[in-house]
C-alpha positions as CSV (number, residue, x, y, z in Angstrom):
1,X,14.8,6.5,-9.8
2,X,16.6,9.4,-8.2
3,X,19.4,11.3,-10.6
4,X,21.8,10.7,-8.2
5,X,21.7,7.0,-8.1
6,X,21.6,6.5,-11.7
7,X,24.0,5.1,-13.9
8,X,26.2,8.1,-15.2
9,X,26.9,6.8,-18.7
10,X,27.6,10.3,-20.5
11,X,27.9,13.9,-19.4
12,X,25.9,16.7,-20.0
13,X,27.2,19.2,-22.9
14,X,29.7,22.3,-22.0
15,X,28.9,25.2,-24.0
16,X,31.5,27.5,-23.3
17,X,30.7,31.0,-23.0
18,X,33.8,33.2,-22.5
19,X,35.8,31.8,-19.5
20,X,32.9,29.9,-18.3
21,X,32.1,26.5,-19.4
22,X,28.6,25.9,-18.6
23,X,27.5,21.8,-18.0
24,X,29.8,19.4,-18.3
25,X,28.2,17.5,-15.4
26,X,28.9,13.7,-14.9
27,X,26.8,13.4,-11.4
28,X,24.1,15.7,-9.8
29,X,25.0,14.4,-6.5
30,X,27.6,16.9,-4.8
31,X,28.5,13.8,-2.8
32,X,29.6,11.4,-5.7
33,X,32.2,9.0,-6.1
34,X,31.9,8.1,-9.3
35,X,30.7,11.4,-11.2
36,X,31.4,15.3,-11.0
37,X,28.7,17.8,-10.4
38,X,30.2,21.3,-12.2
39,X,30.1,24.9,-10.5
40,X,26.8,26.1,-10.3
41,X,26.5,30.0,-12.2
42,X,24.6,32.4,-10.8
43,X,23.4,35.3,-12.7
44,X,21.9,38.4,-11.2
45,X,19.1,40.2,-12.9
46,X,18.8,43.6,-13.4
47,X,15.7,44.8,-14.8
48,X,15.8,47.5,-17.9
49,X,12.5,49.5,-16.4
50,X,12.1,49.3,-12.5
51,X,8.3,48.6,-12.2
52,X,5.4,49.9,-10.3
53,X,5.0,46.6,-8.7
54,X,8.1,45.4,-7.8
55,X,9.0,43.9,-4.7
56,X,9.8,47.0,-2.2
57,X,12.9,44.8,-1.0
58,X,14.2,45.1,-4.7
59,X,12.9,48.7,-5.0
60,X,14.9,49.7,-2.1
61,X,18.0,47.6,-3.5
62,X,18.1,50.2,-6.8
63,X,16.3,53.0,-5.7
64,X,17.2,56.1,-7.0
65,X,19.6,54.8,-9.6
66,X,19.3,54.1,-13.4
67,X,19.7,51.7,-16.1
68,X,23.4,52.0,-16.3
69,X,24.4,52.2,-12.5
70,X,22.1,49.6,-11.9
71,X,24.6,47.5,-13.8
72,X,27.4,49.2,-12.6
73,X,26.1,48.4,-8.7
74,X,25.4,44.4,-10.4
75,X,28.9,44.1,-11.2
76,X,30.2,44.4,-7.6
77,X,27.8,41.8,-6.7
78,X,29.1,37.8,-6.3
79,X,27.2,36.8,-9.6
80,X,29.0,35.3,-12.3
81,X,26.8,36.7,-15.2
82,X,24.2,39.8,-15.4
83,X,21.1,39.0,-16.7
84,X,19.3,42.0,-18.1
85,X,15.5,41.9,-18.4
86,X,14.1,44.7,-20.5
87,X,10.4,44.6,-19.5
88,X,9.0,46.7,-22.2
89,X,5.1,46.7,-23.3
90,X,3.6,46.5,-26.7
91,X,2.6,50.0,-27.5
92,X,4.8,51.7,-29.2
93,X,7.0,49.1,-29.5
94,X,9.4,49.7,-32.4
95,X,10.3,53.2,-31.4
96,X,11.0,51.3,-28.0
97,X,13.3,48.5,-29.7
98,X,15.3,50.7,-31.2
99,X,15.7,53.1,-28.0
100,X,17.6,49.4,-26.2
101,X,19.4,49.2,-29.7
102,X,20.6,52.7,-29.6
103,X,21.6,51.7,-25.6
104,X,23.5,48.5,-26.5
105,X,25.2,50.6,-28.4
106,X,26.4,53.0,-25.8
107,X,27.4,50.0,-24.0
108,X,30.0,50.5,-21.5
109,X,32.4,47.8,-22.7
110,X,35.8,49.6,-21.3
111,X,34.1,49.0,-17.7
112,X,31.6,45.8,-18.0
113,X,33.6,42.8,-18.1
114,X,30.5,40.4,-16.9
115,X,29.1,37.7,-19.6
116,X,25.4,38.8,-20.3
117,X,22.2,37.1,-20.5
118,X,20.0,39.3,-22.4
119,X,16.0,38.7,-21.7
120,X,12.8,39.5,-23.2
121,X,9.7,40.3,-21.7
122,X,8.1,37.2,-21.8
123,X,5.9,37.9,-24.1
124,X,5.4,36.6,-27.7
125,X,4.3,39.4,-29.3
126,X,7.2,41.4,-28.2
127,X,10.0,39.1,-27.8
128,X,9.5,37.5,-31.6
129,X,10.7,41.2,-32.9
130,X,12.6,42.0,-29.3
131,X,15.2,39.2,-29.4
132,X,16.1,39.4,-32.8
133,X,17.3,43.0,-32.3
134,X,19.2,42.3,-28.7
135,X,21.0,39.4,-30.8
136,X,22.1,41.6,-33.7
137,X,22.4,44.6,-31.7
138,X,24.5,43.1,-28.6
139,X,27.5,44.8,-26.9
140,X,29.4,41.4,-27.2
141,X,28.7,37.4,-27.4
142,X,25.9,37.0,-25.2
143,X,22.9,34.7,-23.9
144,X,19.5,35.6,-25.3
145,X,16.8,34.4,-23.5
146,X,14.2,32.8,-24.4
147,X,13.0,31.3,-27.2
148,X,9.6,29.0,-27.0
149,X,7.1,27.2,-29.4
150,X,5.9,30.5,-30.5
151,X,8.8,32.2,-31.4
152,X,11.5,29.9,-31.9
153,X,11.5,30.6,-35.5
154,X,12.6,33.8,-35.6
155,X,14.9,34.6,-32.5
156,X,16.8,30.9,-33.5
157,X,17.8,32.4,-37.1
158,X,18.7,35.7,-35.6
159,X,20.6,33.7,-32.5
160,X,22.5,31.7,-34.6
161,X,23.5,34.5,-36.9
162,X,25.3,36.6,-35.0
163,X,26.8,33.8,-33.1
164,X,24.8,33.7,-29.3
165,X,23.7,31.2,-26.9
166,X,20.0,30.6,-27.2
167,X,17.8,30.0,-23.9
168,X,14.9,27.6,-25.2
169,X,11.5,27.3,-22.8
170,X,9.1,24.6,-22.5
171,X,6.2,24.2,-20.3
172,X,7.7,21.9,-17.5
173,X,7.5,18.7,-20.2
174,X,10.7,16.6,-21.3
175,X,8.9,16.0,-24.5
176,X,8.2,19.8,-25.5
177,X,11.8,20.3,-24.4
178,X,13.2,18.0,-26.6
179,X,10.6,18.8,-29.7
180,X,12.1,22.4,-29.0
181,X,15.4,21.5,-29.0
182,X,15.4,19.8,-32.4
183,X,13.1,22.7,-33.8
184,X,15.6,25.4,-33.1
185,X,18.7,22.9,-34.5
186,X,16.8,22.8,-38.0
187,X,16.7,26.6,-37.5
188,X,20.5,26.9,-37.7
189,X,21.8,26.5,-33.9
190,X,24.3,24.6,-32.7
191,X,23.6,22.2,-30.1
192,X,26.5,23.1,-28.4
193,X,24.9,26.7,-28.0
194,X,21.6,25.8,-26.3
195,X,20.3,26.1,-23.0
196,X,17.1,24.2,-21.7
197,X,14.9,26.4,-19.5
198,X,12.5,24.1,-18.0
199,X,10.2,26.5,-16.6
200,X,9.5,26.4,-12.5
201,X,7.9,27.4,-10.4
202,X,8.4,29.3,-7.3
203,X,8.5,28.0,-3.7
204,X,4.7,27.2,-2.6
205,X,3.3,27.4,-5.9
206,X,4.7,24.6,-8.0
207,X,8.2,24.5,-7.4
208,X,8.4,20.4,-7.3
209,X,7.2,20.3,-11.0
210,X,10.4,22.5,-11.7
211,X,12.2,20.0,-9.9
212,X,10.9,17.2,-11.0
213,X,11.6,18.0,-14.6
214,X,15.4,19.1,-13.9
215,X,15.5,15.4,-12.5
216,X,14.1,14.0,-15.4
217,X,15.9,16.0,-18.6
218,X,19.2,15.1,-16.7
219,X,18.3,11.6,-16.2
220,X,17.7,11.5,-20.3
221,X,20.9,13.1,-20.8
222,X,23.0,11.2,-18.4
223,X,21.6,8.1,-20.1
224,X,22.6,9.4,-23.5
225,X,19.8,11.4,-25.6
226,X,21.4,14.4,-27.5
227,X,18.8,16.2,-27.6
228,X,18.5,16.6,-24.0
229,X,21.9,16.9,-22.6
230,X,21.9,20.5,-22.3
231,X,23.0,22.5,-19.6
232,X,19.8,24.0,-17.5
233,X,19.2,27.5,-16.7
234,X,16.1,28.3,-13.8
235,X,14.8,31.7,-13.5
236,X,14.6,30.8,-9.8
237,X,14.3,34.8,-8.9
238,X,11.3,35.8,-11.1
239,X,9.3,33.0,-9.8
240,X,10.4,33.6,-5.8
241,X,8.9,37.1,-6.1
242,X,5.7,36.0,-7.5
243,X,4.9,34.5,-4.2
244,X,3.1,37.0,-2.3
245,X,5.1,36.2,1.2
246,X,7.8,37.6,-0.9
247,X,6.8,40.4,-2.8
248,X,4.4,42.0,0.1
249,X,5.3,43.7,3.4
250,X,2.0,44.0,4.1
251,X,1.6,41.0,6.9
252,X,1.0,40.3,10.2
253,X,4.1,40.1,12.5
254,X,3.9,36.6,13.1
255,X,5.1,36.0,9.0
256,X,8.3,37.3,10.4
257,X,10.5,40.6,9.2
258,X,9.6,41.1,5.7
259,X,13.3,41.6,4.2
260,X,14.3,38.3,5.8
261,X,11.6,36.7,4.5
262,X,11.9,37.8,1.0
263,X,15.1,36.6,0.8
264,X,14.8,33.6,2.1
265,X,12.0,32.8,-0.4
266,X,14.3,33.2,-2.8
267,X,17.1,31.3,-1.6
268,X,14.3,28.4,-0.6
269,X,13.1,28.5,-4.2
270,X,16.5,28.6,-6.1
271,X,18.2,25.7,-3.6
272,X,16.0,22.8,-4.5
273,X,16.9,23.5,-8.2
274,X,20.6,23.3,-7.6
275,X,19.7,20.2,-6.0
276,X,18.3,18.9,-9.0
277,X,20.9,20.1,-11.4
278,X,20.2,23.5,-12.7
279,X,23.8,25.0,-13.9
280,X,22.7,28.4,-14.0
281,X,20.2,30.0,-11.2
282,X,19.2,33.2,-12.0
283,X,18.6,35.4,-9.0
284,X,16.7,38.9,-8.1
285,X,18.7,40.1,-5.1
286,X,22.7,39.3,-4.4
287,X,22.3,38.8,-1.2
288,X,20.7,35.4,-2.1
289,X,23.6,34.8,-4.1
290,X,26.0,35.2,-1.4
291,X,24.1,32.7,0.6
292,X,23.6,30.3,-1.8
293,X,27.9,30.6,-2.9
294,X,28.5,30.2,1.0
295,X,26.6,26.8,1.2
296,X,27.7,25.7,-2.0
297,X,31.8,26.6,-1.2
């Protein structure tokens, strides 16, 4: 059964995050009589380290400036929230943890007023010691993302401790989604203070599992299971610029002009998962935001 014909019994959580209220949803359809789909979020993300192989439409978007005035030109985008990524690598990797503490610090508070998602670098072996430090060593109340099977244990405790959001990841399955979400509650977190990050992925390479599984946690929630009524977060960008139509220039003419292209793989990627009910979308480039706000309006 399609989301949007089924039986809204109760809504999805709200956890409210500064002056956003995140979820809250009593319909995925835009179109509903009898149920309200909530403002969609967009977050833009800014990466920490700009990398050797990143997508030379991205490149040009922050070349030549650094960490900081990359979030300075982030905060005159349309987002709603800045997500920053800090791609790190294992070596050396605690005099590198406390070089982003020692940042965070320095944060500039008097001029950032955006609500932060703070990332990892998808990796266990970092992110178990990585996210613990971004969640005691944040500017300010933040999202810290993510949190999966492998790690849980420790980024929950230190999550719930000083009082964030936690971002929890399962491999595109309701049941490891669910199995997560009770995992990190006996770790200390509030219900009210999770996110479900399904996992996706990008347009052309898996997208309508992604969707699929938005579909189905929502169905669960709307139909009254606690432990998946969660607002959903999709990092709809990283997976877009996977693809190689939109992270290469290097194509015949007939694929089209390469910064069009790019862009629209994004926006084709993120759009589906709106569809399906994703709350927050977060994006690589703001120009797919403003798109995306301007069919959404």
């Amino acid at each position: 059964m399609n989301v949007s014909e089924y039986k809204i019994q109760n809504p999805i959580r709200t956890v409210n995050y500064g002056n956003l209220a995140i979820g809250g949803d009593t319909s995925v359809s835009f179109m509903s009589e009898n149920g309200n789909k909530t403002k969609t979020l967009f977050a833009l993300e800014v990466l920490y380290n700009i990398e050797e192989n990143y997508p030379p439409i991205l490149k040009d978007l922050w070349s030549g400036q650094d960490f900081f005035e990359r979030l300075a030109t982030a905060q005159k985008s349309s987002a709603d929230l800045i997500s920053i990524k800090f791609n790190i690598t294992e070596d050396n990797l605690e005099n590198k943890i406390a070089e982003i503490c020692k940042t965070l610090t320095n944060f500039p508070l008097s001029t950032f007023h955006f609500p932060l998602i703070l990332r990892g670098a998808n990796n266990k072996n970092i992110d178990k010691y990585l996210l613990p430090a971004l969640a005691q060593n944040a500017p300010r109340e933040s999202i810290i993302a993510f949190a999966d099977d492998n790690t849980y244990e420790e980024i929950a405790a230190a999550t719930a401790k000083y009082n964030h959001i936690l971002v929890l990841r399962s491999p595109i399955d309701i049941n490891l989604a669910k199995e997560l979400n009770i995992l990190a509650s006996d770790k200390g977190m509030s219900l009210d203070r999770l996110l479900i990050d399904p996992d996706m992925g990008g347009l052309g390479y898996g997208l309508d599992y992604g969707f699929s599984i938005v579909e189905k946690i929502k169905e669960s929630g709307f139909a009254g299971d606690t432990m998946l009524n969660m607002p959903i977060i999709v990092f709809a960008g990283e997976e877009a610029f996977k693809a190689k139509e939109a992270k290469s220039s290097n194509f015949d003419k007939c694929w089209g002009e390469y910064s069009e292209r790019a862009l629209m793989w994004e926006i084709a990627t993120a759009a589906p998962m709106i569809s399906a009910g994703a709350n927050i979308v977060v994006l690589w480039h703001p120009k797919s935001i403003d798109t995306l706000k301007g069919v959404l309006v």
